[in-house]
C-alpha positions, 0 to 999 in steps of 0.5 A, a space after each residue: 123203438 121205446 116204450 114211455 121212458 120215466 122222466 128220472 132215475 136214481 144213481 149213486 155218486 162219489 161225493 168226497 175221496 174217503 180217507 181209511 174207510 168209506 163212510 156213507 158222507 162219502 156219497 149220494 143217491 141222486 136223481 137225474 134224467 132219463 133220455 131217449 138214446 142218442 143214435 148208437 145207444 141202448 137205454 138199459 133198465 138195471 136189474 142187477 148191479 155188481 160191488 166190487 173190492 177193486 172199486 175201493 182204489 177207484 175211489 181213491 185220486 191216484 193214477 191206477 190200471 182204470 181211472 178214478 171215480 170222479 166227484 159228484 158224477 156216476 160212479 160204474 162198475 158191472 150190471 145186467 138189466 134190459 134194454 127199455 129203448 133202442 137206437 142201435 142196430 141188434 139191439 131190441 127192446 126187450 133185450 138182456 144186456 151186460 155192461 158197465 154202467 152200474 150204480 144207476 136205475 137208468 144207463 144210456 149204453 153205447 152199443 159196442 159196450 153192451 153184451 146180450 145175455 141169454 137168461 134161459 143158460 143161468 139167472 141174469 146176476 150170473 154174468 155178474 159173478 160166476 159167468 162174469 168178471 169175478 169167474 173169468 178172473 178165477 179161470 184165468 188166474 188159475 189156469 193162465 196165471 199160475 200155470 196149473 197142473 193136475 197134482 197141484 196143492 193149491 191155497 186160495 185166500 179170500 176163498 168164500 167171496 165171488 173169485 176164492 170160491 170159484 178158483 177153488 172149485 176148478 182146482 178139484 175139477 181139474 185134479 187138483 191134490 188138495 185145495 185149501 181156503 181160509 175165510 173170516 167165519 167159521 160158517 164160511 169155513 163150513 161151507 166151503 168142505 161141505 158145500 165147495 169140496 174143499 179138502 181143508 179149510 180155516 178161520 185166519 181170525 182163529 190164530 197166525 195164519 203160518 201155523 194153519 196153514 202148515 196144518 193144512 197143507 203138511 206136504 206143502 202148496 204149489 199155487 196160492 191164489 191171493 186175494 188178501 195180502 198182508 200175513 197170508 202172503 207170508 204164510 203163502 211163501 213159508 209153505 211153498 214148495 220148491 217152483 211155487 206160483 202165487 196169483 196176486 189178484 187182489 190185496 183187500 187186507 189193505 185196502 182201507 189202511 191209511 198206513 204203510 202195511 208191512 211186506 211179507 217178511 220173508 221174502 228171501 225165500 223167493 230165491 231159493 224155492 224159485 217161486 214165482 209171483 205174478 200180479 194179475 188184471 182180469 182185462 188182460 184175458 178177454 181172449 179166454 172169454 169163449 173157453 170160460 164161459 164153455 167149460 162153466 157153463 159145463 161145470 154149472 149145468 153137470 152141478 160140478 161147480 156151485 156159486 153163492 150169491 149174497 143179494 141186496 134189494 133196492 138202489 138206495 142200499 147200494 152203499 151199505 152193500 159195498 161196505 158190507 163187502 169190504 167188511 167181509 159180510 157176503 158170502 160169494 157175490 154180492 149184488 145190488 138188484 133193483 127188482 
């Protein structure tokens, strides 16, 4: 069943592999045409569509935990909007589903791709952030990852973006003994005390890393949950206590760098505080979907847990929006809403 489907939808392309930075020459807003579904799809309206830091490496031609982009092709990535024509058994039109078609008006979804989301538990761009994959990544690289446990000082890198605000949170949620973030502003440095609970908080472009962070965390941290790399990764193994654990989700400090970018100098310390450093994909834990999305869906609704998100309209933007995020210009998740 469908509605008049449009002859055409625009969806963004990688057209060249940046070097360094992206630059807007790297892609282009085309129109293709739109479809009836072949037998076993859902033609999806997007509504929402998530950018992410981890789309930066796909941009790039090298072998990685999930393939390039390719050229002059659609790139993906998480959205949610409404399924406009449906030749999938469960499936309606009218239906919210997630999936991973974004940068597009217009996705033919395989069925077995599509999640339905139910809009009445939170705002569909929900699922693209703190019910979604940026919360399930916190969740499971705090709890899972870094083996939390109440009493724990906990450091988190990148804490006012769509992953550090959340881990944080569920840190004083479950007892942590103090949680401390760093941010590029001190306005995000406001927020996260005022509005997150944060119990201390710092600016890493206000002065060395190191010595901010020993200010605020005098007695030591148990976990560091990285976002960063580079010099708070440093920073993160000087103030470890003795069996300290550090989450290594995501490095966007070198993301863009075209030159080698320098190891934590002081990596000897690993061996006598005994700490332990793990990488962390978020694939890796579907099998915490249900809990996650049980305990947050708590958490939001007894108004324990708070989420930013920094929305950018309109599909012709999508660009800017990603260059926005790598530059540190979002608060929370940032996403691209196709009204």
């Amino acid at each position: 069943m469908s509605a008049a489907l449009p002859a055409s939808g625009r969806e963004w392309h990688l057209t060249a592999r940046p070097h360094g930075w992206p630059k807007a020459e790297d892609f282009a807003l085309r129109e293709a045409p739109v479809a009836a579904p072949a037998e076993g799809r859902v033609l999806v309206r997007n509504l929402h569509f998530s950018v992410d830091p981890y789309m930066r490496g796909r941009m790039n031609d090298v072998k990685s935990y999930t393939p390039p982009f390719k050229l002059d092709h659609p790139m993906d990535g998480g959205a949610v909007g409404e399924v406009v024509a449906s030749n999938a058994e469960g499936f309606q039109v009218g239906d919210h589903v997630l999936h991973g078609l974004g940068w597009r008006e217009y996705a033919s979804v395989p069925a077995q791709h599509a999640v339905k989301v139910d809009g009445s538990i939170a705002p569909l761009s929900a699922y693209l952030g703190v019910l979604g994959m940026p919360g399930l990544t916190a969740y499971a690289g705090l709890f899972d990852v870094a083996s939390f446990k109440e009493g724990d000082a906990v450091f988190v890198s990148g804490a006012a973006g769509a992953v550090g605000s959340q881990v944080g949170q569920m840190a004083k949620i479950k007892g942590a003994s103090r949680v401390i973030g760093s941010a590029g502003s001190d306005e995000k440095v406001k927020l996260l005390t005022e509005e997150y609970g944060f119990d201390a908080a710092f600016n890493y472009k206000n002065g060395p890393v190191a010595e901010q962070l020993r200010k605020a965390a005098p007695d030591g941290i148990d976990v560091y949950f990285d976002n960063v790399g580079g010099e708070h990764l440093e920073a993160a193994i000087s103030s470890f206590n003795v069996h300290g654990r550090a989450t290594i989700c995501g490095m966007i400090a070198q993301y863009n760098s075209t030159e080698p970018t320098p190891a934590p100098r002081n990596l000897a310390l690993v061996i006598g505080k005994r700490l332990r450093l793990q990488g962390m994909l978020v694939a890796d834990h579907q099998d915490l979907q249900q809990q996650f999305v049980q305990d947050v869906a708590g958490w939001l609704a007894s108004g324990e847990l708070k989420y930013r998100e920094t929305v950018v309209e309109g599909i012709e933007n999508g660009v800017d929006a990603f260059l926005g995020l790598l530059r540190g210009e979002n608060t929370g998740k940032m996403i691209v809403s196709l009204g």
